[in-house]
Wavefront OBJ file of the C-alpha trace (Angstrom):
o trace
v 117.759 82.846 78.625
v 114.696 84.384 77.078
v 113.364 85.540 80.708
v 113.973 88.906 82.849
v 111.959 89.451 86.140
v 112.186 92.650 87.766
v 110.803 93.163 91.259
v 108.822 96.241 91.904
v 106.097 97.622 94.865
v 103.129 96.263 94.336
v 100.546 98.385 92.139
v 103.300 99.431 89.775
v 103.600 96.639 87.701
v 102.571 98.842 84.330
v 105.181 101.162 85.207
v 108.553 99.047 85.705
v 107.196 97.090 83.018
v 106.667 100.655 80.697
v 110.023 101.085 81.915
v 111.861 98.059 81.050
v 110.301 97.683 77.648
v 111.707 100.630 76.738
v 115.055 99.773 77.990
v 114.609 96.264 76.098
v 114.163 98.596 73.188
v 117.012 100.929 73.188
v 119.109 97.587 73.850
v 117.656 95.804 70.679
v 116.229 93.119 72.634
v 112.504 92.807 71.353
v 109.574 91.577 73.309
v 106.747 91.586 75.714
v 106.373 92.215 79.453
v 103.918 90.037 81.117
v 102.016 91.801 84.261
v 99.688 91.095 86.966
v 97.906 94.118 89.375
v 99.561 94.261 92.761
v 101.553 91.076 91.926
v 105.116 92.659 92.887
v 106.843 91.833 89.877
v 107.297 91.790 86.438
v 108.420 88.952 83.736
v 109.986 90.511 79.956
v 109.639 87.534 77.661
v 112.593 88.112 75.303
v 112.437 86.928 71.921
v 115.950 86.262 72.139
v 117.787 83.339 73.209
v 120.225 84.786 74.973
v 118.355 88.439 75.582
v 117.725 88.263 78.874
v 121.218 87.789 79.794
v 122.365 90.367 77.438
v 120.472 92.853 79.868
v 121.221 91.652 83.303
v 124.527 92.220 82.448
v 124.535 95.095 80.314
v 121.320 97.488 81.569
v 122.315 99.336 84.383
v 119.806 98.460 87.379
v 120.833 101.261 89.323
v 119.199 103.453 86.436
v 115.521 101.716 86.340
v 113.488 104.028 88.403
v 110.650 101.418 89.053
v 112.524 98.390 89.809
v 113.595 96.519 92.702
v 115.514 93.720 91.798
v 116.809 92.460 88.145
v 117.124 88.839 87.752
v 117.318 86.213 84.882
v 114.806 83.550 85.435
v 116.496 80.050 84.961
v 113.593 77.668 85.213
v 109.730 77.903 86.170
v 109.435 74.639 89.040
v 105.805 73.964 89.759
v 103.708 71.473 92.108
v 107.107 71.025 94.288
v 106.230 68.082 96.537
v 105.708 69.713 99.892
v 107.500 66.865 101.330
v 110.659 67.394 99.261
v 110.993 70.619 97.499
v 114.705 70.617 97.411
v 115.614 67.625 94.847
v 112.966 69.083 91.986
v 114.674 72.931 92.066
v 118.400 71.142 92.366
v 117.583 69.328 89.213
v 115.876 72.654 87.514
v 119.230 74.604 89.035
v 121.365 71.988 86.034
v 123.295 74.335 83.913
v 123.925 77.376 85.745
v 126.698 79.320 86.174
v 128.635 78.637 89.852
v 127.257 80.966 92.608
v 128.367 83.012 95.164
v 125.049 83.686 97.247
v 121.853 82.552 97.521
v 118.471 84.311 98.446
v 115.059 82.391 98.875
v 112.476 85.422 98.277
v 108.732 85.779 97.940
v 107.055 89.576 96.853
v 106.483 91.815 98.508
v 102.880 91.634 98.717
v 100.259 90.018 102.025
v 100.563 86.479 100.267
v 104.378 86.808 99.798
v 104.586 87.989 103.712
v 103.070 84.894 104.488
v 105.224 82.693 103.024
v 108.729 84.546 104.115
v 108.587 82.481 107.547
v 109.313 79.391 104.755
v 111.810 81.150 102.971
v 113.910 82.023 106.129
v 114.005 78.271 107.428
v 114.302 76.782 103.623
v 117.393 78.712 102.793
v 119.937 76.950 104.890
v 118.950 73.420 103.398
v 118.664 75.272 100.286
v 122.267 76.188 100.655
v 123.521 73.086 102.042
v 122.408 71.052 99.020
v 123.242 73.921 96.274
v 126.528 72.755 97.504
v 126.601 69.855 97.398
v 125.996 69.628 93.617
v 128.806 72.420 93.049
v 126.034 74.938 92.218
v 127.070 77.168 95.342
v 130.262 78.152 96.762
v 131.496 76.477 99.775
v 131.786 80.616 100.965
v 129.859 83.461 100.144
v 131.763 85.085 97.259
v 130.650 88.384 96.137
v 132.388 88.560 92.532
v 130.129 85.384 91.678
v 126.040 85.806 90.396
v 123.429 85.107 93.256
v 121.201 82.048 92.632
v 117.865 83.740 93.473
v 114.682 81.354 94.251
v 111.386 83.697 94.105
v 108.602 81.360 95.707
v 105.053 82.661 93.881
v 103.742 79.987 96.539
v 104.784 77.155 98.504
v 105.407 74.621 95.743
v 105.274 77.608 93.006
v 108.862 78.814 92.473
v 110.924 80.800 89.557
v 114.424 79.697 89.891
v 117.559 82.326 88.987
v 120.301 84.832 88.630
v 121.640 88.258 89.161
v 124.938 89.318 88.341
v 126.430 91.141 91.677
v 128.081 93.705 90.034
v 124.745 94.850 88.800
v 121.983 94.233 91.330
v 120.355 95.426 94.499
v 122.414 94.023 97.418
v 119.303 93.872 99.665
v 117.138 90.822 99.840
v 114.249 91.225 97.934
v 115.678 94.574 97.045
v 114.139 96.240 100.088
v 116.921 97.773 103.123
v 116.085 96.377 106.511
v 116.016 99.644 108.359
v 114.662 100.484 111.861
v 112.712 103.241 112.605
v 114.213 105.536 115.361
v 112.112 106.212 118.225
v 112.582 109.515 118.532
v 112.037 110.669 114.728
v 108.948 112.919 114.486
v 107.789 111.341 111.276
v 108.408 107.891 109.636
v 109.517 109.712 106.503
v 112.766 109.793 108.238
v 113.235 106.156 106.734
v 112.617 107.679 102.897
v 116.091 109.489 103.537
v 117.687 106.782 105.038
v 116.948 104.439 102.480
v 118.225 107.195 99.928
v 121.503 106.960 101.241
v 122.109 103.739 101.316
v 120.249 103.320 97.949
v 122.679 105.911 96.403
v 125.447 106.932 98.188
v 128.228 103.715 98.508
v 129.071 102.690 101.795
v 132.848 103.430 101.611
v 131.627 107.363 100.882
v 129.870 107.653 103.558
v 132.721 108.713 106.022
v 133.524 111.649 102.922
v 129.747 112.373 101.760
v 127.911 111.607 105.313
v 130.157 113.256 107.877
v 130.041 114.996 110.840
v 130.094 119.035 110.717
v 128.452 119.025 107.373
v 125.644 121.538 106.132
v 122.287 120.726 104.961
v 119.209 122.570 104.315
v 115.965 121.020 104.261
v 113.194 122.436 102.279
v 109.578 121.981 103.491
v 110.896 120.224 106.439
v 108.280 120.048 109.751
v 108.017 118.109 111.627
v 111.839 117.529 110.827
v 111.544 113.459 109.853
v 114.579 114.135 106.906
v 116.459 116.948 109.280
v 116.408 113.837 112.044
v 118.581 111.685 109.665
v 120.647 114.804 108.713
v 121.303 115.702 112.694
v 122.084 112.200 113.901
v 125.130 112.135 111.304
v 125.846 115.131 113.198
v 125.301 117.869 110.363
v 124.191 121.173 110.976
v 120.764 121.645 109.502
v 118.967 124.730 108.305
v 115.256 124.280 107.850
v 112.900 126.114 105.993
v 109.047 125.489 106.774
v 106.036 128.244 107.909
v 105.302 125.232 110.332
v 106.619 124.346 113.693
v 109.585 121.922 114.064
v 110.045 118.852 116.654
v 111.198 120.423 120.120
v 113.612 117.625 120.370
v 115.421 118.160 117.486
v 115.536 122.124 118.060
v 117.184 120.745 121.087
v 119.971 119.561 119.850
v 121.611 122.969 118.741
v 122.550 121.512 115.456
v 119.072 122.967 113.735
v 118.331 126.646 112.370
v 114.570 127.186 112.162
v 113.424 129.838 109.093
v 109.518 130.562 108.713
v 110.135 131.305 105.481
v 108.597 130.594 102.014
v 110.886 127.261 100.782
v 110.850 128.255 97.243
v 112.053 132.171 98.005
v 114.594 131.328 100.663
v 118.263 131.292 99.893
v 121.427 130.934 102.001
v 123.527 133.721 102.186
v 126.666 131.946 102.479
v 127.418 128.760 99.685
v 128.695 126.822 102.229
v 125.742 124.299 101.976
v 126.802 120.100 100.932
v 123.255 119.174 101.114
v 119.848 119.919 99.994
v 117.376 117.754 100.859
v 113.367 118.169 100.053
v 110.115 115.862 100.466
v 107.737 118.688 100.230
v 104.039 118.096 98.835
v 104.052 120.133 95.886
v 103.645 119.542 91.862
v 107.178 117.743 90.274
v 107.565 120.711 87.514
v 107.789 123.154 90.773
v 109.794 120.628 92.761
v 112.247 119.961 89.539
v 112.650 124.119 88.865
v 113.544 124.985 92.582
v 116.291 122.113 92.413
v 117.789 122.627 89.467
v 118.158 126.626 90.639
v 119.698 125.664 93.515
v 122.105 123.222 91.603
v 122.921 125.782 88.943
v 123.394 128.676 91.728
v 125.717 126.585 93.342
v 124.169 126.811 96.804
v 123.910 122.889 97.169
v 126.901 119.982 95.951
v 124.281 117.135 96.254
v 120.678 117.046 96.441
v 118.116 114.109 97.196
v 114.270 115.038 96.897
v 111.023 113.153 96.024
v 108.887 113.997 92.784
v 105.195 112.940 93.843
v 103.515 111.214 90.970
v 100.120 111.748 89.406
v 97.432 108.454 89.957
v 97.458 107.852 86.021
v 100.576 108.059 83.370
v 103.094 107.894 86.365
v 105.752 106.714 83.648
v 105.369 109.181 81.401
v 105.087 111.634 84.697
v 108.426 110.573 85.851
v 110.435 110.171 83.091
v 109.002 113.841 81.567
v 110.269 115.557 85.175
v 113.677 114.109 85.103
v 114.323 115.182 80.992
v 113.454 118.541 82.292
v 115.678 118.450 85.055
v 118.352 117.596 83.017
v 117.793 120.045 80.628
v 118.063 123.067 83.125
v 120.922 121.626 84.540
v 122.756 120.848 81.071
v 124.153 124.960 81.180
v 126.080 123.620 84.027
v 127.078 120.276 83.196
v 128.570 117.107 84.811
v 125.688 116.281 86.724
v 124.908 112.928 87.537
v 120.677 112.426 87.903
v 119.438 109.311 89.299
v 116.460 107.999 90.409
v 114.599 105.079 92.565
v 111.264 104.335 93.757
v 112.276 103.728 96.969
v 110.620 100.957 99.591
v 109.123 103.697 101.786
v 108.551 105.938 99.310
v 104.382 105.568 98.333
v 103.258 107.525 95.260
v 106.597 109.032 94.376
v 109.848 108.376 93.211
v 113.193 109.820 95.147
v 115.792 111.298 93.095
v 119.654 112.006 93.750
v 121.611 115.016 91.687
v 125.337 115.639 92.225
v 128.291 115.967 90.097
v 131.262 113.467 90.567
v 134.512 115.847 90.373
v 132.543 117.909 93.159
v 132.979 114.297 95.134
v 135.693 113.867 94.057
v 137.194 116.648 95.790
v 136.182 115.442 99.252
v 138.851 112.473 98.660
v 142.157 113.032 100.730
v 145.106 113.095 98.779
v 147.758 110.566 99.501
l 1 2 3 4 5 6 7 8 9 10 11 12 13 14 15 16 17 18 19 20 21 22 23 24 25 26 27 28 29 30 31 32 33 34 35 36 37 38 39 40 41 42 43 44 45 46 47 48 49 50 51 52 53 54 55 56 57 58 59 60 61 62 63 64 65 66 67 68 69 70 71 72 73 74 75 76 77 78 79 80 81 82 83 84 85 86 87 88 89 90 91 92 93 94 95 96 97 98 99 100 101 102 103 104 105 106 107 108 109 110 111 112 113 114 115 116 117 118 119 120 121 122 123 124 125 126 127 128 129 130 131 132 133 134 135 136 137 138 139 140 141 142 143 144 145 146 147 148 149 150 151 152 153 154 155 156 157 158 159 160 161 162 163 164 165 166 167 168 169 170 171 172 173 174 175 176 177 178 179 180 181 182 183 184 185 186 187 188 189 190 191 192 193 194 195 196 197 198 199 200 201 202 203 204 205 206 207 208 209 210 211 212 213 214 215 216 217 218 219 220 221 222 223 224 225 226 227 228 229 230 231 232 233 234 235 236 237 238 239 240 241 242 243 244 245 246 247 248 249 250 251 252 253 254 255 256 257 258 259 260 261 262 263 264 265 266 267 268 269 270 271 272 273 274 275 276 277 278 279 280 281 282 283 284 285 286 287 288 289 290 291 292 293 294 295 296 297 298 299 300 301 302 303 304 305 306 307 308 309 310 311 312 313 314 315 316 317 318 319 320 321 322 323 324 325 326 327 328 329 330 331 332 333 334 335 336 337 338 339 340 341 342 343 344 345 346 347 348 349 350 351 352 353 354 355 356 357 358 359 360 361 362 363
């Protein structure tokens, strides 16, 4: 398979293809990525035969910053019949590996929108005759690839695979989260996202739980502190501005007028530090890493806001710093994502595993 398409937001198409070039690189797989402004995705042509394979199973996806989704592309079915769209992409679908899953996607752009009210009512015949043919498992099996089918338009579709074990779970690689009614600010979703982006669901109960403490830097009107207190942490926040009365209700939030890059606990009794303030990343990056370093924090999740140009170069330059300040330490694990509600930034997660570790119960 000489094809890799990688899903990304709209208007960053140079960047997660910047990005997976120079993955392709470091993996010996030589070639080109093929882009289109505010497309949503991105195709690698791979010299390769077998290339693109070679890197959906061997690239980590949960280390490309840019991308959404990491698929093989299969075949390329175009002018599908409207009137029978299912017999032309069974016979393209010859030759692949049994399935597990199946998702019938579009991207993520105004076009793509309109053709997801398709997608939703094609998948079920989709399924039924994937089937059929022994492409698909009778049931959903999670330790098999996912056949992916990524309509461009109506009778326009790239035909796929991602291997589970190293994929995003979500369709079209975006969470379907709702927006809590009484969050002050819709950035509450950024955090959200976050931990469900980076934190596995069977950690939650250890890394998520009740009675924990968190400090939030730069934090009015308290959109990140609402998704700290409705896991029912205890939240310190640190902002010269005025909080959300409701969430000052709640008891479970200290308020500190206080300068955010000045302020320090005066206990280290803190699990979480958690930032999305509006400042430059090399200022963001040193007051993290001091916290890290000091101890006053075990895991951290804050948002680097990009620059309009050279947002690669931007990114990647912030998070070699990082992990230079933080190599006196050691055993930190740094990852990144440019998450669905995140806009012009990227979201990063620091922690290091035997401090996790520790929260597991011993038997």
């Amino acid at each position: 398979m000489k094809q890799l398409l990688i899903y990304c937001r709209p208007g960053f198409e140079k960047e997660a293809a910047a990005e997976i070039q120079d993955k392709a690189g470091e993996f010996g797989c030589p070639g080109f990525a093929r882009t289109k402004d505010d497309s949503g995705f991105v195709i690698y042509e791979c010299f390769g035969e077998d290339d693109a394979d070679l890197m959906a199973r061997k690239l980590s996806y949960r280390e490309l910053i840019f991308a959404r989704q990491m698929l093989v592309v299969h075949a390329e079915v175009k002018d599908l019949p409207l009137d029978d769209r299912i017999s032309p992409l069974l016979d393209a679908a010859e030759g692949m590996e049994l399935c597990g899953d199946i998702r019938v996607e579009t991207p993520d752009t105004n076009d793509g929108k309109e053709l997801s009210k398709f997608c939703r009512k094609f998948t079920v015949p989709m399924r039924q005759a994937l089937r059929g043919k022994g492409l698909l498992t009778r049931n959903e099996m999670t330790n098999r690839p996912v056949l992916h089918l990524f309509f461009l338009a109506n009778n326009h579709a790239l035909l796929g695979y991602s291997y589970s074990f190293n994929n995003s779970p979500f369709h079209m690689g975006i969470p379907r989260l709702r927006f809590a009614s009484d969050s002050p600010s819709r950035s509450s979703l950024k955090l959200e996202e976050a931990f469900h982006v980076f934190i596995p669901r069977h950690e939650w109960e250890l890394r998520l739980t009740s009675g924990m403490r968190a400090v939030d830097l730069c934090a009015a009107p308290g959109g990140w502190t609402h998704q700290l207190v409705s896991r029912d942490m205890m939240v310190t926040a640190i902002d010269n501005n005025p909080m959300d009365a409701k969430l000052m209700d709640t008891g479970q939030v200290k308020h500190y007028k206080d300068d955010a890059f000045s302020w320090r606990p005066a206990r280290q009794n803190t699990y979480w530090l958690v930032s999305d303030m509006v400042e430059k990343p090399a200022r963001v990056v040193s007051i993290m890493a001091e916290w890290l370093l000091e101890e006053n924090c075990q895991e951290a999740i804050f948002n680097l806001k990009l620059p309009m140009k050279k947002r690669y170069a931007e990114a990647i330059h912030n998070l070699q710093q990082l992990r230079a300040k933080l190599e006196a330490l050691g055993g930190f694990h740094i990852q990144a994502k440019q998450l669905y509600h995140d806009r012009e930034e990227i979201t990063v997660h620091v922690y290091r595993p035997y401090k996790v570790a520790k929260l597991v119960p011993k038997e």
